[in-house]
ChimeraX commands (.cxc) that place a marker at each C-alpha (Angstrom):
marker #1 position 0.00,0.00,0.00 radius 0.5
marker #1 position 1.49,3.41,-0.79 radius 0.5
marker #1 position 0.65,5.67,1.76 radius 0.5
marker #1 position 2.12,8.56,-1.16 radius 0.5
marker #1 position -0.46,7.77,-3.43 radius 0.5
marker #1 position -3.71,7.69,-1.31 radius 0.5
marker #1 position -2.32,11.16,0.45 radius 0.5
marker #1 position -1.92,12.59,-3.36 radius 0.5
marker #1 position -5.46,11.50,-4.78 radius 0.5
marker #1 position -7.00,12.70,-1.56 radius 0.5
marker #1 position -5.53,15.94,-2.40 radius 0.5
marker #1 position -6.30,16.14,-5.58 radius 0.5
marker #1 position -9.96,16.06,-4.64 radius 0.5
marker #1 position -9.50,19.28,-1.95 radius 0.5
marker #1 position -6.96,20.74,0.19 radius 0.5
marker #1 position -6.64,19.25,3.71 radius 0.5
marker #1 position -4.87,18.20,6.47 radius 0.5
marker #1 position -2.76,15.28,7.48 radius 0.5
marker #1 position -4.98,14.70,10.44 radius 0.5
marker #1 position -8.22,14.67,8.93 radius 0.5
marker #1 position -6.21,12.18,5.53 radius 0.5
marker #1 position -5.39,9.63,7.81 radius 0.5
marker #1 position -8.68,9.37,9.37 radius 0.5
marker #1 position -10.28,9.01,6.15 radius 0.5
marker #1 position -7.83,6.25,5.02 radius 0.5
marker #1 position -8.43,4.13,8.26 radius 0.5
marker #1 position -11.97,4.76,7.70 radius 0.5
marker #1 position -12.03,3.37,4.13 radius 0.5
marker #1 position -9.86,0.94,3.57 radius 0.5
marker #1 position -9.19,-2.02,5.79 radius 0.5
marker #1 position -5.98,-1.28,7.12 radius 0.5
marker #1 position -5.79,-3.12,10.46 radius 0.5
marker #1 position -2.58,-0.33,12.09 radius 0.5
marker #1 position -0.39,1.84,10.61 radius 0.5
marker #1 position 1.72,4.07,12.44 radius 0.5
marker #1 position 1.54,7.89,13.06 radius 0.5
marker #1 position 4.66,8.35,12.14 radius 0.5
marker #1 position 5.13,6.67,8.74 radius 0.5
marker #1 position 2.03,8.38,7.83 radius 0.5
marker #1 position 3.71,11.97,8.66 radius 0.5
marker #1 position 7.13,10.69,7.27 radius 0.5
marker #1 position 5.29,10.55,3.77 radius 0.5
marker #1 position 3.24,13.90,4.18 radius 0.5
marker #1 position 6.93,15.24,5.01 radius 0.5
marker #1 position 8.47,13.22,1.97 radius 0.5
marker #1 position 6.02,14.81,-0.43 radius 0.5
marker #1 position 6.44,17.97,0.28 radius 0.5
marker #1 position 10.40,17.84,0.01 radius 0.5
marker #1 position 9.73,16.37,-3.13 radius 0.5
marker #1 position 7.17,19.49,-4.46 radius 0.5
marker #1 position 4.25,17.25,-5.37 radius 0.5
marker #1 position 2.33,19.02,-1.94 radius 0.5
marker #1 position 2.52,22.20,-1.00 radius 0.5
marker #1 position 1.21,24.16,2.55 radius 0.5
marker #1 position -1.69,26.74,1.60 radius 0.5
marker #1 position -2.80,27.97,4.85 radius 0.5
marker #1 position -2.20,27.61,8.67 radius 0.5
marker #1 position -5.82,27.52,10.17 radius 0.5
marker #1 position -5.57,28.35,14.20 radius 0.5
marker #1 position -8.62,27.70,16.61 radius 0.5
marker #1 position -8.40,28.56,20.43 radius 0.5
marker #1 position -6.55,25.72,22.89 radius 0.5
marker #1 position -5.69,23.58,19.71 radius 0.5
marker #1 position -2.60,23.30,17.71 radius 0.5
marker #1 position -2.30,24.70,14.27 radius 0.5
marker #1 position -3.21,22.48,11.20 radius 0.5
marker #1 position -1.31,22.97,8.10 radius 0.5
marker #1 position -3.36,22.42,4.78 radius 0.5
marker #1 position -1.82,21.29,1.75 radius 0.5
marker #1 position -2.70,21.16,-1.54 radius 0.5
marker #1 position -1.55,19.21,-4.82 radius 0.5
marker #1 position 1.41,20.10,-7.07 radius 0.5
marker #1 position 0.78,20.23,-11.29 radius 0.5
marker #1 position 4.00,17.96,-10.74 radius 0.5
marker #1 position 2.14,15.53,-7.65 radius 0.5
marker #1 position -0.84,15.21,-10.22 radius 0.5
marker #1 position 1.61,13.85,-12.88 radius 0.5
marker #1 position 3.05,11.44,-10.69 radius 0.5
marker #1 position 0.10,10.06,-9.01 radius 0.5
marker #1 position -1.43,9.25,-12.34 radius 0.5
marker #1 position 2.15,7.90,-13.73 radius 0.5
marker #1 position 2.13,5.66,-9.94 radius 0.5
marker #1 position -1.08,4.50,-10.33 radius 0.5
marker #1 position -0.34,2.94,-13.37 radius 0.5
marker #1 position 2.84,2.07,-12.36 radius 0.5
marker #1 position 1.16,0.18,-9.38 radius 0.5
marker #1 position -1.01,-2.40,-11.88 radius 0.5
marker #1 position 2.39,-2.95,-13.90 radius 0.5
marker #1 position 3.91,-4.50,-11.11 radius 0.5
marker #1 position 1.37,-6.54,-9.33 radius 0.5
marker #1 position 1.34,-9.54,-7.54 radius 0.5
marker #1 position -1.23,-9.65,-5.05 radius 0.5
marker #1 position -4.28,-7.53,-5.11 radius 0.5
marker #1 position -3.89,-6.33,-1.37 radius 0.5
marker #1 position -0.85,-4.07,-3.18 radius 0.5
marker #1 position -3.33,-2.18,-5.39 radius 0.5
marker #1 position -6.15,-1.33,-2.24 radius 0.5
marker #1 position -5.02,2.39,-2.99 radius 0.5
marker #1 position -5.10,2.18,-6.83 radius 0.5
marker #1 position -8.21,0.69,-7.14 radius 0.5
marker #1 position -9.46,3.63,-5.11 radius 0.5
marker #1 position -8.07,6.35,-6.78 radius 0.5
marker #1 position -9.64,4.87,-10.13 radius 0.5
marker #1 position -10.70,8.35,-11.01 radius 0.5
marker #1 position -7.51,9.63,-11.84 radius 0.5
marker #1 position -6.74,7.29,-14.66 radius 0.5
marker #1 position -8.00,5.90,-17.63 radius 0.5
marker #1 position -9.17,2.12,-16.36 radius 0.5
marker #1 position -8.79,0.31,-20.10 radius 0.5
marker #1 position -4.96,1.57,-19.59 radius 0.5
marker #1 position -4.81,-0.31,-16.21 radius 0.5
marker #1 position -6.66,-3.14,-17.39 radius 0.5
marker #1 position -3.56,-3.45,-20.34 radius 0.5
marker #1 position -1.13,-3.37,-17.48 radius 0.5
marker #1 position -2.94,-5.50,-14.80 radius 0.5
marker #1 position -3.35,-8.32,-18.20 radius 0.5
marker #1 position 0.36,-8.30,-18.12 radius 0.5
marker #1 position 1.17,-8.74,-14.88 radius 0.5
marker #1 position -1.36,-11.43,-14.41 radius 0.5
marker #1 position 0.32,-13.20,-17.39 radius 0.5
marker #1 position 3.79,-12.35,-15.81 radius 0.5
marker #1 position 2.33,-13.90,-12.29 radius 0.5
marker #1 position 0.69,-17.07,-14.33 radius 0.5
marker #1 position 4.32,-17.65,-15.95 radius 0.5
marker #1 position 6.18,-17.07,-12.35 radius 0.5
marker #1 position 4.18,-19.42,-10.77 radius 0.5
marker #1 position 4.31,-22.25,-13.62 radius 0.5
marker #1 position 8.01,-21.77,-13.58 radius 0.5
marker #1 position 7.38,-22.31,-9.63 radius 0.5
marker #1 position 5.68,-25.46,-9.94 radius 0.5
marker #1 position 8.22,-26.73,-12.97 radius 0.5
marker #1 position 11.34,-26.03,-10.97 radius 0.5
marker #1 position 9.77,-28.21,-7.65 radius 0.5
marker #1 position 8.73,-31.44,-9.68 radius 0.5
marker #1 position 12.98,-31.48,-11.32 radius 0.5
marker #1 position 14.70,-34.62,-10.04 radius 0.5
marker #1 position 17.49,-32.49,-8.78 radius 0.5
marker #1 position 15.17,-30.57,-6.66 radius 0.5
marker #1 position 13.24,-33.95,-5.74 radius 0.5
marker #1 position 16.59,-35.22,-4.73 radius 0.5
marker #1 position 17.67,-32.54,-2.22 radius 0.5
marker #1 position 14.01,-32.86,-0.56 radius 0.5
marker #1 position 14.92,-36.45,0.09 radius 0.5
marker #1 position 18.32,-35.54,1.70 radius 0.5
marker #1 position 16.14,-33.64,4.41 radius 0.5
marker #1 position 14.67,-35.49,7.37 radius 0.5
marker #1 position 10.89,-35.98,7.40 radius 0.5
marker #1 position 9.60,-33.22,9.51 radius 0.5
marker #1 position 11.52,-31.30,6.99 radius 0.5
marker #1 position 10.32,-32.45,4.18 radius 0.5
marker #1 position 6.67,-32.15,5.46 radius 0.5
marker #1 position 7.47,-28.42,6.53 radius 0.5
marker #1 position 8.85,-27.82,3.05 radius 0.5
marker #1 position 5.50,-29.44,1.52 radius 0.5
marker #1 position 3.40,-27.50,4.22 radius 0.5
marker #1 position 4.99,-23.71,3.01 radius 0.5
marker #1 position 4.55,-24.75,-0.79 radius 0.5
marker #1 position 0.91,-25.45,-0.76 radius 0.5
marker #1 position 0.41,-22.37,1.61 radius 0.5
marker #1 position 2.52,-20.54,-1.29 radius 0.5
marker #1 position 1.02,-22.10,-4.00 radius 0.5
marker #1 position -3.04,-21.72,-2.66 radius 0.5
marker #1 position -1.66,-18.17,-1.88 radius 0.5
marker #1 position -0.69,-17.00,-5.49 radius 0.5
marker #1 position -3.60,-18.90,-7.04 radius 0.5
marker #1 position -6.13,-17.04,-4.74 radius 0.5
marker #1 position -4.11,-13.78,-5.85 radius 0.5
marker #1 position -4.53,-14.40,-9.61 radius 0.5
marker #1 position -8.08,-15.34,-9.14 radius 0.5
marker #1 position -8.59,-11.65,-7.93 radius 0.5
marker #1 position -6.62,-9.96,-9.99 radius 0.5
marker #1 position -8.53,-11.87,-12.86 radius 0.5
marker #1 position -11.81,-9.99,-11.05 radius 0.5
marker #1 position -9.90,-6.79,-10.74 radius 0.5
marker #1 position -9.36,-7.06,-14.24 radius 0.5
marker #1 position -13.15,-7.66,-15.23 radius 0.5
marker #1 position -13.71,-5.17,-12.68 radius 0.5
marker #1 position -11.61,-2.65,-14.81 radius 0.5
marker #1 position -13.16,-3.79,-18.00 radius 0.5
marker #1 position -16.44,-2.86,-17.02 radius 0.5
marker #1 position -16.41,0.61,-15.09 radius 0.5
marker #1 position -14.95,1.97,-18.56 radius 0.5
marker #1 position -18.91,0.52,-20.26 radius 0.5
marker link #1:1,2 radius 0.2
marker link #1:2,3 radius 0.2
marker link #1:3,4 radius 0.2
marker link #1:4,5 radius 0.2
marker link #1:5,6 radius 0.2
marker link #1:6,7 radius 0.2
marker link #1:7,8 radius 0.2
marker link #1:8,9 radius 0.2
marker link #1:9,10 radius 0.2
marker link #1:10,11 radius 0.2
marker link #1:11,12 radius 0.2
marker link #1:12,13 radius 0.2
marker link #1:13,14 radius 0.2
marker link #1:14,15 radius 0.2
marker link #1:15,16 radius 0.2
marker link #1:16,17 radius 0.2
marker link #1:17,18 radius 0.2
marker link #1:18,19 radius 0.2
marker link #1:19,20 radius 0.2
marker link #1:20,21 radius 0.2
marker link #1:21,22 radius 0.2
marker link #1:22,23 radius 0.2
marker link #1:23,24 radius 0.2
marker link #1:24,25 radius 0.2
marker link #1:25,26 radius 0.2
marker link #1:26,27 radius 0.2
marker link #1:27,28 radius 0.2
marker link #1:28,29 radius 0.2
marker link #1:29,30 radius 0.2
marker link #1:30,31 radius 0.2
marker link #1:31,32 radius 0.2
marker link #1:32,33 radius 0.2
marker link #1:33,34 radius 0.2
marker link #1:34,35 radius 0.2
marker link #1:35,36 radius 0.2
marker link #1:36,37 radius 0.2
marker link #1:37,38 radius 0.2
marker link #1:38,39 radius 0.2
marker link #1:39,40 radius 0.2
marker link #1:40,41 radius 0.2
marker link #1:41,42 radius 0.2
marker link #1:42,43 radius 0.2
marker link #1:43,44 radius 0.2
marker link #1:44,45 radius 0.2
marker link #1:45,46 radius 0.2
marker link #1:46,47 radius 0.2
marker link #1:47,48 radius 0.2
marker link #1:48,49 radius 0.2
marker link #1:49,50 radius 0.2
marker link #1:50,51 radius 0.2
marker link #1:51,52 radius 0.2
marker link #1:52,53 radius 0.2
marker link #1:53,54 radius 0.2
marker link #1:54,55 radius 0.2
marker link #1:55,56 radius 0.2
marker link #1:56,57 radius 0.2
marker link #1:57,58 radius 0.2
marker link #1:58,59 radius 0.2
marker link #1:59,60 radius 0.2
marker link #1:60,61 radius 0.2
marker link #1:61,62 radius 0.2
marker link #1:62,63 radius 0.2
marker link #1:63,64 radius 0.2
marker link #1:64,65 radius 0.2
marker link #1:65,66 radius 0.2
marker link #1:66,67 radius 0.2
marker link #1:67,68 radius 0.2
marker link #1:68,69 radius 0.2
marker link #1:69,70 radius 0.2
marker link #1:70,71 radius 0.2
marker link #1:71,72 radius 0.2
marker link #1:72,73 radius 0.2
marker link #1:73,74 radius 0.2
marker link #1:74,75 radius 0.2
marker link #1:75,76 radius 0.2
marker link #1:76,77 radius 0.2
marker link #1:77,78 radius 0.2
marker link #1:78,79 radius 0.2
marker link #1:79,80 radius 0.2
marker link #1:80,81 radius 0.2
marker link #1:81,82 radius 0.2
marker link #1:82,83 radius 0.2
marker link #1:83,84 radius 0.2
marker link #1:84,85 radius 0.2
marker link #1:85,86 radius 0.2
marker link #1:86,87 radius 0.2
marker link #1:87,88 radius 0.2
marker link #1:88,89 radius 0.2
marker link #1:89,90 radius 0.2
marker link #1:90,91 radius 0.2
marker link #1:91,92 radius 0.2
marker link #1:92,93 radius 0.2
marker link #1:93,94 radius 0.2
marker link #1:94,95 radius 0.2
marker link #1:95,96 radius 0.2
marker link #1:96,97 radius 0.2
marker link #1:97,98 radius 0.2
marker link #1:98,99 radius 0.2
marker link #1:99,100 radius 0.2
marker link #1:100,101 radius 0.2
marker link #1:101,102 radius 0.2
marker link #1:102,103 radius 0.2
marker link #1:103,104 radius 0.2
marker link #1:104,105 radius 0.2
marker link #1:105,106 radius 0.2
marker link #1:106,107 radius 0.2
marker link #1:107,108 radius 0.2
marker link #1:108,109 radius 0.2
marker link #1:109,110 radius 0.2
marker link #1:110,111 radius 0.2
marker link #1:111,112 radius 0.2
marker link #1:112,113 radius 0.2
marker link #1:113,114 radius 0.2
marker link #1:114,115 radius 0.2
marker link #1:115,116 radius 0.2
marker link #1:116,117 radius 0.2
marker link #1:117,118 radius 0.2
marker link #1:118,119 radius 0.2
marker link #1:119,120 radius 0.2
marker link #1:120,121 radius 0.2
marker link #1:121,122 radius 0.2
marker link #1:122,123 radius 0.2
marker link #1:123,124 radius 0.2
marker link #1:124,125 radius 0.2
marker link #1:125,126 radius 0.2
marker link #1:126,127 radius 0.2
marker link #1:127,128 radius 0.2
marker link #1:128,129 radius 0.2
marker link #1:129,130 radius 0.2
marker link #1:130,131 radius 0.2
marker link #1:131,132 radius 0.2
marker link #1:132,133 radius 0.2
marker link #1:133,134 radius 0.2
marker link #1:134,135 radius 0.2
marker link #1:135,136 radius 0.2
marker link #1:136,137 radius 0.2
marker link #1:137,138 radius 0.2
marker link #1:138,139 radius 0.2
marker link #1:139,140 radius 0.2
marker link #1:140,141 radius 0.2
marker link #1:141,142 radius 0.2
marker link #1:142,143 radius 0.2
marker link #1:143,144 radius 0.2
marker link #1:144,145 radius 0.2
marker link #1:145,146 radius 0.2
marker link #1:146,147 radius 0.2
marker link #1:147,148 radius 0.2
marker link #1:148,149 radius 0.2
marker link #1:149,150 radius 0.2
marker link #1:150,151 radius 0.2
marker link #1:151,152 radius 0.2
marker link #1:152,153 radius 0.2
marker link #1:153,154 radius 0.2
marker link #1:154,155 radius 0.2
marker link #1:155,156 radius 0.2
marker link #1:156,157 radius 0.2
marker link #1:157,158 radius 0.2
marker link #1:158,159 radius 0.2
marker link #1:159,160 radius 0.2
marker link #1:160,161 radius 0.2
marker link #1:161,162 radius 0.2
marker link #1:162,163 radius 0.2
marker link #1:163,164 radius 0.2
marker link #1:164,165 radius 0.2
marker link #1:165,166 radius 0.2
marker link #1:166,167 radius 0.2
marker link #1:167,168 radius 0.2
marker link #1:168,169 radius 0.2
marker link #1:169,170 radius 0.2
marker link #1:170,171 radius 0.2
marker link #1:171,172 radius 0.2
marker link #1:172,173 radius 0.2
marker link #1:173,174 radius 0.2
marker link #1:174,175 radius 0.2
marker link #1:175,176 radius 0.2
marker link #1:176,177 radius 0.2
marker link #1:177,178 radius 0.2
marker link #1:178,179 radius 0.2
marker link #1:179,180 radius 0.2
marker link #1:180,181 radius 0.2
marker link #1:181,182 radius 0.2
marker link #1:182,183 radius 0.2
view
């Protein structure tokens, strides 16, 4: 999850402040913790980089200040160019939470293009996976192991391989998902 992207298409849509961003991102996605200070490390990150910018400092009695920020013309370029970025690389669909939300900043047939990629890429990885584990030379060290061993090593890869077939099953839906908003 890219804590940079969800804090540049929130600003995109109005100017805020940290406070109020993060509140709105544990409220919308299910993000079980994330700390204060990663989530300030990135507002701080952005801004060094000129893609967010302060606008005003509002004050109110007994309270500290809060800072709003805004969007940079050079922040809108790379959120869109991150989003996409984000379905080229792919691999599990919990990685894309904050690109499928920010769907509105990009064209979804151009993710769909990417997201077919990477599911082929994933489809090939995992083949190559399952091709590499039934070689005699690979059959051969398994057998040097003892047998708790070799059941530990056959417990992790069907965990591994259920894992990545459950991920390409969604990203398959993502994809339809994509196909469709664009109707």
């Amino acid at each position: 999850m890219s804590l940079s992207l969800f804090i540049l298409g929130s600003l995109a849509d109005e100017n805020s402040h940290p406070y109020k961003l993060k509140k709105i991102l544990l409220d919308a996605l299910p993000i079980n913790k994330m700390s204060e200070g990663k989530f300030y490390y990135n507002f701080e990150a952005l801004k060094k980089k000129g893609f967010i910018e302060p606008v005003e400092s509002i004050q109110k009695e007994n309270r500290p200040n809060k800072t709003l920020y805004r969007i940079t013309q050079d922040g809108r370029h790379f959120l869109e160019q991150e989003i996409y970025s984000s379905y080229k690389k792919v691999s599990k669909v919990e990685d894309l939470y904050i690109s499928i939300y920010l769907l509105k900043y990009i064209d979804p047939v151009k993710a769909a293009f990417y997201l077919e990629d990477a599911i082929k890429q994933e489809k090939k990885r995992w083949t190559q996976y399952r091709e590499t584990k039934n070689k005699e030379e690979i059959k051969k060290r398994l057998a040097l192991l003892g047998e708790k061993q070799q059941k530990s090593v056959q417990f992790i890869s069907e965990h591994a391989f259920s894992q990545a077939e459950q991920n390409i099953r969604w990203m398959e839906k993502l994809l339809t998902f994509l196909k469709q908003i664009d109707d």
